[in-house]
C-alpha positions in Angstrom: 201.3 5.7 -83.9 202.0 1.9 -83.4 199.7 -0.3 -81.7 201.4 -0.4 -78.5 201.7 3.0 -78.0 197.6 3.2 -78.8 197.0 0.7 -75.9 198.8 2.3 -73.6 196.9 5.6 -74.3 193.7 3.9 -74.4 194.7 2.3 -70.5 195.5 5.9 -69.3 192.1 7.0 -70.3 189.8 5.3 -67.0 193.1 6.3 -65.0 192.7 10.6 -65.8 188.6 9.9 -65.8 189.1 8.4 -62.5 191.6 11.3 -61.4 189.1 14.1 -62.8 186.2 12.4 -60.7 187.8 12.6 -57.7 189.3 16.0 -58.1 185.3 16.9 -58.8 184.3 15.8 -55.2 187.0 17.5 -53.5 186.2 20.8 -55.6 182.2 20.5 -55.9 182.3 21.0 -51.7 184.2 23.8 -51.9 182.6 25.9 -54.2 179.1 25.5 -52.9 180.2 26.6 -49.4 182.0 29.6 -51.1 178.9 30.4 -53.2 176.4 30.3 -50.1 179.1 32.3 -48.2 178.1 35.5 -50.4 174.3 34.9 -50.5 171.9 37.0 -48.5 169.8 34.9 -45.9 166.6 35.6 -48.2 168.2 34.5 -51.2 169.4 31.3 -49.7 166.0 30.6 -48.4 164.5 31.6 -51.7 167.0 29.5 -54.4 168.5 27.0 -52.0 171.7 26.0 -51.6 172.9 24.9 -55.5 171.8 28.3 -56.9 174.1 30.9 -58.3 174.3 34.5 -56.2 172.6 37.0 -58.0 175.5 39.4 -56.4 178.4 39.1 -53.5 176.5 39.8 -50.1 179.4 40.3 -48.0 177.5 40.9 -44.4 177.9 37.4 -43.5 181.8 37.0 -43.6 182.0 40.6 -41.9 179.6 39.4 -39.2 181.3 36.5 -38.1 184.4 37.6 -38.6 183.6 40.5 -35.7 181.6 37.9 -33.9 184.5 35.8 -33.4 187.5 38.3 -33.6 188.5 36.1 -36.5 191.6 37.7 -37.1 193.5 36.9 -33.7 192.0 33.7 -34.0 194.1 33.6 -37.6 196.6 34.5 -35.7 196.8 32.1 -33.0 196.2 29.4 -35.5 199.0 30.7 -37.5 201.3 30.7 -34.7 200.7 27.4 -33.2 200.3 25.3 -36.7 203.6 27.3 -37.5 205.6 26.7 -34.6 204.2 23.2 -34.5 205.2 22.2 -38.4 209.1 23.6 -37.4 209.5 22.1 -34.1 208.2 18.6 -34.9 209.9 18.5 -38.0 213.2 19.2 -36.3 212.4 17.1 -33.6 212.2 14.2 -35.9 214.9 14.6 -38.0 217.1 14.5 -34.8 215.2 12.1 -33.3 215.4 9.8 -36.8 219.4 10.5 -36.7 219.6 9.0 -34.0 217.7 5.8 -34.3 218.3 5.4 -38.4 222.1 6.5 -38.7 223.4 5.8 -35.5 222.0 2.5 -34.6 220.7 2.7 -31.0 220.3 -0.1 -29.4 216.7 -1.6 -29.6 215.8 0.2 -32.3 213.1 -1.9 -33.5 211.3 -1.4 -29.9 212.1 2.5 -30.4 210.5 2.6 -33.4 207.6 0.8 -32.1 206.9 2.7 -29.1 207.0 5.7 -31.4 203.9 3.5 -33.7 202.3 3.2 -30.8 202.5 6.8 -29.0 201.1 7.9 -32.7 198.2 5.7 -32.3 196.9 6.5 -29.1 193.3 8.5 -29.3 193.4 11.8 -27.9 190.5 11.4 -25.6 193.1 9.1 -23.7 195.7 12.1 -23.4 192.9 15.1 -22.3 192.9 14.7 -18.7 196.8 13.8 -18.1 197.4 16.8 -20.3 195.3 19.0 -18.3 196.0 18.0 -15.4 200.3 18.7 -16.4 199.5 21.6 -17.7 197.9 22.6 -14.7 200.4 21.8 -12.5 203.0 23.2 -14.9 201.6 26.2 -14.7 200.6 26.3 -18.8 197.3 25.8 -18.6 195.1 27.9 -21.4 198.3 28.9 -23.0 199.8 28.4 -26.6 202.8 27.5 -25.5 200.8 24.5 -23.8 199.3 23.3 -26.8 202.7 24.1 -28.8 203.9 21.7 -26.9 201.6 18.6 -26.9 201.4 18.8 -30.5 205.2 18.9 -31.2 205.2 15.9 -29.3 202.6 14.1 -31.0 203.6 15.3 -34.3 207.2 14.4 -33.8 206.3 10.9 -33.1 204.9 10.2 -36.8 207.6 12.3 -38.1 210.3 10.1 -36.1 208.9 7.1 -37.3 208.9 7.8 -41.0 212.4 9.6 -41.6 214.1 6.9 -39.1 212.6 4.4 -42.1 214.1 6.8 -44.2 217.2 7.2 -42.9 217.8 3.6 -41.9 218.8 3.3 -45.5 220.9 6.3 -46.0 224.4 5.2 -47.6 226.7 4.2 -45.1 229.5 5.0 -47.4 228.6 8.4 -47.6 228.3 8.8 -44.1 231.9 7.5 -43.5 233.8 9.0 -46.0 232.2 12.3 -44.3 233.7 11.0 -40.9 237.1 10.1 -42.6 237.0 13.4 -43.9 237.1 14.9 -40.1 233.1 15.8 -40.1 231.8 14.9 -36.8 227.9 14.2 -36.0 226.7 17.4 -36.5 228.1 18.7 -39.7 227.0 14.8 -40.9 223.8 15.6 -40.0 223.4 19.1 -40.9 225.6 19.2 -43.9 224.5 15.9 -45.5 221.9 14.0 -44.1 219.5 16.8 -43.9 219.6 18.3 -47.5 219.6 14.9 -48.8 216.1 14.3 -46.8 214.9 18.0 -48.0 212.3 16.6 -49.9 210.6 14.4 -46.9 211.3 17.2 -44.4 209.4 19.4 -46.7 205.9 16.9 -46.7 206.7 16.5 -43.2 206.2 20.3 -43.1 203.1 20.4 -45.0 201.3 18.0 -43.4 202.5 18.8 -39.5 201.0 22.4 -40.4 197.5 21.1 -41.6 196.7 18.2 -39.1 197.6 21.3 -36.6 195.2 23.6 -37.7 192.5 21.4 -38.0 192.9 19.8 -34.4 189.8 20.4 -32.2 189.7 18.6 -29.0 192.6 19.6 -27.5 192.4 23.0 -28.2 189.2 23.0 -27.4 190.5 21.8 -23.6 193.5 23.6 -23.6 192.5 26.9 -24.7 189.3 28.1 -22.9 189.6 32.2 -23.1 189.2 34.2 -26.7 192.6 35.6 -26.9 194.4 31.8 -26.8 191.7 30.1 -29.5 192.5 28.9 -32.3 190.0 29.0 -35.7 188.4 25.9 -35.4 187.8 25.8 -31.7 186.1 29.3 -32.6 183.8 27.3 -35.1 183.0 24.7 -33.0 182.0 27.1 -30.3 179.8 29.3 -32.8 178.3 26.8 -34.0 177.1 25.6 -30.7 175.6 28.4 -30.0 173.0 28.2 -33.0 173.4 32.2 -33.1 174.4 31.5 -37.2 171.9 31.0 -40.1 172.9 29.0 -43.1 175.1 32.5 -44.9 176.8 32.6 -42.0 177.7 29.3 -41.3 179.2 28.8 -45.0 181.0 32.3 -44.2 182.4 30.3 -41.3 183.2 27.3 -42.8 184.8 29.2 -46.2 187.6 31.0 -43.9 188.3 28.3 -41.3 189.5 25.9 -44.4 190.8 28.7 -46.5 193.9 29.4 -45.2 194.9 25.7 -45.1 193.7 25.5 -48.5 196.1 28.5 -49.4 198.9 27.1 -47.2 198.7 23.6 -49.2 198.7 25.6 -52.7 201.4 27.2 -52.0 203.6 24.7 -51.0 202.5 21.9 -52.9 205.4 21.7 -55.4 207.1 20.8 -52.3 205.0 17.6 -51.5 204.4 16.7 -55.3 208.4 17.0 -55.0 208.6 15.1 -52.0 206.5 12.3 -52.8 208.3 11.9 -56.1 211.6 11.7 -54.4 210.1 8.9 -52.1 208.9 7.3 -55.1 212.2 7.4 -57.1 214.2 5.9 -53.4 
């Protein structure tokens, strides 16, 4: 091994210890909240929260998920995170098509109305949304809340594939045209499989900032059937009808399935951030 080669192995060292440091914050959390979510009440009490369970006391996920009907509040979550992810994504890639390949005019100010619609807090957007929806006749419905968040989503995703696509190849585009393509089939045929790998984080992440939204839900959904797993927490919670078992319960399976949807598809953002990396 030459010298050079030893120094850069020695500099990669602090980087991995950093790496495995942080990777033991996120994971620490995690595992205490699973472990107290299959303690008994009296064992928690009696060990406290760092012990190990002497055996899987299951009462406290099977009471709250029957408390909360947890399973068509999986469902609704599923659905609007879903439809939400899809929607917005496509939204933006037509929306980014527009401004990045075809050059519309004031593209700059597009762009930045886009910024700015992204930035806006949502306590500014509850009562016009409400009062919309209302009138629209939507109100305490997922479609409703589908909607707002295909919107809001869309404008973040608009934003970063029209920087994206503001650099596509011209070249490519025009021998497509030459070739008798027209918009679509450009956009469809080229654009989008060349932007697969952004489309694919742009997935990812539209489908977890969804799930974990809580304040609009929270205002746009106000009967059981419509809620969505983290309005049901919140709600719970405020109650104070939970002791500490059930409360990890809670917390273990409203941030499990997000934590399985991100598993799953994480060779699609590691992918995607490479690509972005590599352009």
């Amino acid at each position: 091994m030459s010298a050079r080669t030893a120094v850069a192995a020695l500099r990669r060292w602090p980087v991995l210890l950093a790496l495995c440091l942080a990777a033991l914050f996120m994971v620490v959390p995690f595992a205490v909240v699973a472990l107290n979510a299959v303690k008994s009440p009296a064992e928690y009490s009696r060990n406290g929260p760092l012990s190990l369970p002497h055996g899987l006391y299951l009462d406290g996920l099977r009471d709250f998920w029957q408390r909360v009907d947890y399973g068509r509040k999986l469902a609704n979550s599923l659905l609007i995170s879903g439809s939400v992810a899809v929607l917005a994504a496509v939204l933006s890639v037509l929306n980014a098509y527009a401004i990045g390949i075809g050059r519309v005019r004031g593209r700059t100010w597009v762009l930045a109305f886009f910024v700015l619609a992204n930035m806006l807090p949502q306590e500014a957007l509850v009562y016009p949304l409400y009062y919309l929806s209302k009138q629209a006749g939507l109100y305490d419905t997922r479609l409703s809340v589908v909607i707002v968040f295909t919107v809001i989503q869309a404008a973040f995703g608009t934003y970063l594939l029209a920087s994206v696509l503001g650099r596509f190849p011209r070249e490519i585009v025009e021998a497509a045209r030459i070739d008798g393509a027209n918009a679509w089939q450009v956009l469809w045929r080229i654009v989008v499989p060349v932007s697969r790998p952004t489309i694919g984080v742009l997935l990812v992440f539209f489908f977890v900032w969804t799930w974990n939204e809580f304040l609009l839900p929270l205002v746009m959904l106000i009967s059981n059937d419509n809620q969505t797993v983290s309005v049901a927490l919140g709600v719970l919670q405020g109650q104070r009808l939970m002791d500490a078992t059930m409360t990890n319960a809670a917390a273990l399976l409203g941030v499990l399935p997000a934590v399985v949807f991100f598993l799953v598809f994480q060779r699609t953002l590691t992918r995607g951030i490479a690509a972005g990396a590599v352009k």
